[in-house]
N, C-alpha and C positions, 0 to 999 in steps of 0.2 A: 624255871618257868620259861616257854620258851615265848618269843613276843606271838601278839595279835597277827604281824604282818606275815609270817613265818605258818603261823595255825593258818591262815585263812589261806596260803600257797599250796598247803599239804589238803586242802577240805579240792579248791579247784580242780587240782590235778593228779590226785591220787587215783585216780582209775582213767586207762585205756583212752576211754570213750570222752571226757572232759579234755584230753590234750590236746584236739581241735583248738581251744579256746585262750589257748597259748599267746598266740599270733595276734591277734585282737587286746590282749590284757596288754602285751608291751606297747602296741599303738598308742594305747589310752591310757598311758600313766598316769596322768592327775587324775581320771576317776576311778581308777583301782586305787592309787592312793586315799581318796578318798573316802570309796568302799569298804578298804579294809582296815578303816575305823569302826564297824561295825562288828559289834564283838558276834563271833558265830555261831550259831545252834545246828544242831542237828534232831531230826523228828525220826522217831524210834517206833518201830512195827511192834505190838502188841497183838499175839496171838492172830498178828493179819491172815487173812484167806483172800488171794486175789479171784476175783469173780468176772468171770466176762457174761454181761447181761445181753441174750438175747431178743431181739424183738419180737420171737415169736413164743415165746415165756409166756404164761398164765397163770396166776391162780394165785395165794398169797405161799410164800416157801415157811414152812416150821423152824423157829428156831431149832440152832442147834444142840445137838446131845451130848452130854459129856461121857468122854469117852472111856469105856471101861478098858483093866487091866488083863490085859490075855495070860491068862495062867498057865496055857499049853504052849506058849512057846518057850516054856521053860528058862530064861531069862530071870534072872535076879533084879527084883525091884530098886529104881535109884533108893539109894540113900539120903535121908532125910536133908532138907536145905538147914544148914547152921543157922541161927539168929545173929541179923546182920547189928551192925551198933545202933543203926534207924530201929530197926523193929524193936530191940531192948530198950529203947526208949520211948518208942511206942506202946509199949506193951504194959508200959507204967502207968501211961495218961489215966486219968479218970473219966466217969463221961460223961461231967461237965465239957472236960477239955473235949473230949471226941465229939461233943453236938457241935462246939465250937468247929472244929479243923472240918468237919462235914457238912458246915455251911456250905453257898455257895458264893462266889464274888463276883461282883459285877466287871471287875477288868482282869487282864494279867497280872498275878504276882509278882512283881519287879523281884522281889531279893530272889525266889528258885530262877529267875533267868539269870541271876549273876556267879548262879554255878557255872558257865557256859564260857565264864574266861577258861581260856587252856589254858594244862598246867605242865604240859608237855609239847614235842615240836608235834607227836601226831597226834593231840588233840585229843582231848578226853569224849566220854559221853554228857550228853547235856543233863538228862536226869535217870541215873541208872535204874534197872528194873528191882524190885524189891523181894525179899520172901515172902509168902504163903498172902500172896495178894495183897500187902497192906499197901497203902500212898506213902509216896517216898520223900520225906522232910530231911533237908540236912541237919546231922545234927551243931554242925556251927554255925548253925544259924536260927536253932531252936527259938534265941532271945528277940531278935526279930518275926519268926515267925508269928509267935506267941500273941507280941504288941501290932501286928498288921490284923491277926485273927480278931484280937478285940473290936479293933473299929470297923470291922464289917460291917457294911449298911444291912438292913433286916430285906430279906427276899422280896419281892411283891406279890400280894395275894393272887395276881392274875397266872402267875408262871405255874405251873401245876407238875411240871418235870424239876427235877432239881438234881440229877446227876446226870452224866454224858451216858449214851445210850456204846451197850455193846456191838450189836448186831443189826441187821436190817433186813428188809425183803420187799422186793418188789412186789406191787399190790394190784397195781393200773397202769392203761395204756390211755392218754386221750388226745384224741386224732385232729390235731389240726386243722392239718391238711395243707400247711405252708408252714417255709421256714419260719420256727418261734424265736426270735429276738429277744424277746423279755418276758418273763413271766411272774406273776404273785400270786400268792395263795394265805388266805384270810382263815379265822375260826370261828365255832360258833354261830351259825355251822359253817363245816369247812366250805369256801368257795375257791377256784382255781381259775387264774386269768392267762390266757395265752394270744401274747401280741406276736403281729409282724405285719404285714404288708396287707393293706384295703379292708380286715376286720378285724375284733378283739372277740376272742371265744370266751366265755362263761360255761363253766362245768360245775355240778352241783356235789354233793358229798355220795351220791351214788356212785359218780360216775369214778369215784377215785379206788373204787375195789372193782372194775372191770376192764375188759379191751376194747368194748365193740358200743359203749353209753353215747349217745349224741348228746351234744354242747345242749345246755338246757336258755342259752340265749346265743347270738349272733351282734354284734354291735357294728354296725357297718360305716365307714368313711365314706364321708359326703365325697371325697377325690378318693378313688379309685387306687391311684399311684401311692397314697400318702403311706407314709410306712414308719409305724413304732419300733424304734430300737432302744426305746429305758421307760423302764416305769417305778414308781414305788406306792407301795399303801400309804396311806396316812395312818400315823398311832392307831386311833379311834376305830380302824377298819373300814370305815363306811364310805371312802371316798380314795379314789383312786387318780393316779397323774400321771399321763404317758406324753412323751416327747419323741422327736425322730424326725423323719425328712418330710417336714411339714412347715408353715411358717408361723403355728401356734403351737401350743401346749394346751393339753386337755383336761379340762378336771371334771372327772365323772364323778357321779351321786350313783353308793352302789346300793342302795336300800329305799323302798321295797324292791325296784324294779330299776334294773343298771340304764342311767341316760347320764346324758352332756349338761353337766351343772353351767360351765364357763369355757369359753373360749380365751386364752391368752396371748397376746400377739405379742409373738417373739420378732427380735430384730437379725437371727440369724436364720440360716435358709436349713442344719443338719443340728437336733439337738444331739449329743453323743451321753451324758449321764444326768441324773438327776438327783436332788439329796434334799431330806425334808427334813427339818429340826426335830426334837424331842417332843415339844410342845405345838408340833406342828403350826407353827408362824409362819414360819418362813419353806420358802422352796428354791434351792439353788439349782438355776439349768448352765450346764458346760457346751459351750459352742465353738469353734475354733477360732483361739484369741480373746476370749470375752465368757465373764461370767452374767448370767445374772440372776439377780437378787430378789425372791416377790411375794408382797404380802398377800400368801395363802386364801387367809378369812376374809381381804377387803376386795383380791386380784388385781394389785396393785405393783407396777414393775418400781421399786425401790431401789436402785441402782443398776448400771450397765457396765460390769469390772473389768477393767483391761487386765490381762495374764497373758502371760509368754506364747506365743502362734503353737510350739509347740511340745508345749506344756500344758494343755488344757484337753487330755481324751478324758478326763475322770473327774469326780469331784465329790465330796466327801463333806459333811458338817459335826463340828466336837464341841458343846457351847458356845463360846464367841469364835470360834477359828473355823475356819472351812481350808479343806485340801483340795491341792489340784494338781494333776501329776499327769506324762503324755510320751511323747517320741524320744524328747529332751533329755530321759532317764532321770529329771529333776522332781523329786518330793516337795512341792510350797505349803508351807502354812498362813494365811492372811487373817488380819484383825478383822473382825464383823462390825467393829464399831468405827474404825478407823480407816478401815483399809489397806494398812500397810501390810507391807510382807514382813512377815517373822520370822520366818526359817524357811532355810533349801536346803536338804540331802541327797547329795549325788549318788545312788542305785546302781550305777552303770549297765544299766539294761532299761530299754522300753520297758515304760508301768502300762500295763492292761485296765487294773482294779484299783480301788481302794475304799475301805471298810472299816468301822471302828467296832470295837466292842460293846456292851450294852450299859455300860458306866462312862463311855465315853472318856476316858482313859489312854487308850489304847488304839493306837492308828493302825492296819495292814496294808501294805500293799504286794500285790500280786505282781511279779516282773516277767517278761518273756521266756525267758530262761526258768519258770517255774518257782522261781527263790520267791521267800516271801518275805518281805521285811516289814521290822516292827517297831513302831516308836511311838516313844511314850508322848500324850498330847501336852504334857505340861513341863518333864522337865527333862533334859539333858541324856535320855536312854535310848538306845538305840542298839537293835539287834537283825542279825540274817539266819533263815531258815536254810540251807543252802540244799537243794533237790538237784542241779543242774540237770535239765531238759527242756532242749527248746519246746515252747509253744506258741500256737498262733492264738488259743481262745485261755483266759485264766482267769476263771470268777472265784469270788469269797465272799460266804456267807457267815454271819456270827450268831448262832443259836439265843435266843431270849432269853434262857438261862446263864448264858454267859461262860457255860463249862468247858464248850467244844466249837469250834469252827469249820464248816465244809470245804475246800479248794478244791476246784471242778478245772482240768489241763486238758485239755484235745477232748478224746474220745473217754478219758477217766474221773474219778471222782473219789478224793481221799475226806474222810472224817476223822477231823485230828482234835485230840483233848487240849484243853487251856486248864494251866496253861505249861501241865507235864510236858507238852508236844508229842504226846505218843499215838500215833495212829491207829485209833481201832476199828476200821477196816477198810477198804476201800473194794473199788468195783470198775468194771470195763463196758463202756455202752459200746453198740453197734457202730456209731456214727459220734463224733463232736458236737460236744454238750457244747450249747453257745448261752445258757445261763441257768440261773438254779433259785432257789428261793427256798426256805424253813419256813416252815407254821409258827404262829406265835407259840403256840402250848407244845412244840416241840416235836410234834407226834409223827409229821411228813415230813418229808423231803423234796421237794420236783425240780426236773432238768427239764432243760428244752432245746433241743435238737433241729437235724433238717425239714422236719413235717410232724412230730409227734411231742407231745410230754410224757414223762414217766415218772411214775406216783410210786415215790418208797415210803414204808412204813417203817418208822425208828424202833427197836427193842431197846426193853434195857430191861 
């Protein structure tokens, strides 16, 4: 077996285009040393079709057709795929067990990410492809699998998708008309928010199957200059919080009719992310240097947290922990009750993101260089996605159902399964996606660009 430190030189530099990155790893040996602690994965293309989405696209696109066998070209058909030792143990389950294993879980599987130690110097695959379409279970690890399937918590009635979507198709265009910074999109019905600079658009569920719908509201800033760069729903949907180069935070009331519930006065001049609890309590805003901390229901600033100058472009909440991650290349974890810092994982790359799963389990962050790393919020796991490609923009979304996650890099946007890591498909916009947002119920997608969002529709 060849070591971790050895797998992760061969993932760096194995191709051409990564040997720029040479130069920079011998500078910084302690946090390559450090990094490549991180046992590595690799995310595997699944029947991918790269798509370059043009802006002047209309209409909704047909799934795709499967594709028939040409019997004039005279060509002998493959040969049946053998049944691999996964599928002959699959093929045994009952389906008690098969409702079981086609649940769905609220975090990543820890034991399928611990196939991902290499077991050679070039490095195995993370979770190989299977025959005749079944999910890929090792089978030495059946006895765990088994005892993790049990305690599956039961789905929530709200989630209405409950496997990862195959396909996609762009549905809608809606026109901003300025750079969108942040955007969210609620259900029932669908509504779409598009922030950036002096207004927030509101778009109605019409508008998300056309190109040409105007915003069915306008939310205008009392300053003109003030400009949103992070917003998030609240659970409940009905109340919305945007932050940015203002010297408050907003908390809108979005029902019946979208206005200014509260004004919050912030102590810093540039908010950069925002993170609202489970039980929407609490709201964390990230400022440079300084968290802080505030009760939601009362609007109440309940702490002002000193964090690393720079270490604090992101910020993240997991139960009692909240992350904070920036220039620094440093992952924190901090106690919510106590304040202390828990853990730092050195990344060696600028963190853009970070994102947790929907069980809250499960930390992402998104790094310059496109890698995504993953760590577990409670114990001792920690793993790298390794992509190598610089980016300037790197969001990460984690679907509701918990099965798939979006990473949106420059100008692209990959949708990748949880937590197989296998990519089922990804797409090329015109111009750099600067953020993204999922529907609760799964069913959209939306970017937001230099002046436009674009509304894809999820298949499955």
């Amino acid at each position: 077996m060849g070591s971790p430190v050895l797998f992760a030189e061969s993932v760096r530099f194995s191709t051409p285009k990564a040997r720029c990155f040479r130069a920079p790893a011998i500078k910084n040996m302690a946090e390559e040393k450090e990094a490549d602690a991180f046992k590595i994965l690799r995310i595997h293309d699944r029947r991918v079709e790269r798509r370059t989405v043009r802006e002047s696209y209309s209409g909704a696109a047909q799934p795709p057709r499967p594709r028939q066998q040409d019997s004039s070209s005279g060509g002998a058909p493959p040969p049946p795929a053998q049944p691999s030792p996964v599928y002959q143990e699959l093929s045994s389950m009952t389906q008690e067990q098969w409702d079981l294993q086609t649940q769905d879980t609220s975090g990543l599987r820890a034991m399928w990410f611990a196939e991902g130690e290499p077991k050679d110097k070039a490095g195995p695959s993370f979770l190989p492809d299977t025959t005749l379409g079944q999910p890929y279970m090792p089978s030495s690890l059946s006895r765990d699998v088994w005892s993790f399937l049990r305690n599956i918590p039961p789905v929530p009635a709200g989630v209405m998708v409950r496997r990862a979507p195959g396909d996609f198709c762009k549905v809608g265009t809606l026109h901003h008309g300025k750079r969108v910074n942040a955007i969210a999109i609620s259900r029932a019905p669908h509504h779409v928010y598009t922030c950036g600079s002096g207004y927030i658009r509101v778009w109605d569920d019409s508008a998300l199957h056309a190109t040409d719908r105007p915003p069915k509201a306008q939310l205008d800033f009392q300053h003109r200059q003030n400009r949103v760069l992070t917003c998030k729903l609240l659970p409940d949907e009905q109340s919305l919080i945007t932050g940015g180069m203002a010297q408050t935070l907003t908390l809108w009331d979005l029902a019946p009719t979208p206005q200014v519930k509260a004004q919050l006065a912030s102590t810093g001049p540039i908010c950069y992310s925002l993170a609202v609890s489970s039980d929407a309590h609490l709201c964390l805003a990230c400022f440079k240097g300084f968290v802080e901390i505030w009760d939601v229901q009362n609007q109440i600033l309940i702490r002002k947290h000193e964090v690393p100058v720079y270490g604090s472009r992101c910020v993240d909440i997991t139960g009692h922990k909240f992350w904070t991650g920036g220039e620094d290349t440093i992952l924190y974890s901090w106690d919510l009750r106590s304040y202390q810092r828990l853990q730092q994982h050195h990344l060696s790359n600028e963190i853009l993101c970070i994102t947790h799963d929907p069980g809250e389990e499960w930390v992402l962050a998104g790094l310059k260089m496109s890698d995504i790393v993953i760590v577990h919020a409670h114990r001792e796991e920690k793993f790298k996605a390794v992509i190598q490609r610089y980016t300037h923009h790197h969001n990460l979304k984690f679907a509701s159902c918990g099965t798939y996650f979006v990473s949106t890099q420059d100008e692209s946007f990959h949708c990748i399964e949880a937590p197989t890591l296998h990519r089922l498909f990804q797409a090329e916009e015109s111009s750099d996606i600067l953020c993204c947002d999922i529907s609760s119920d799964n069913k959209y997608l939306v970017t937001g660009s230099k002046n436009t969002a674009t509304v894809y529709q999820l298949l499955y």
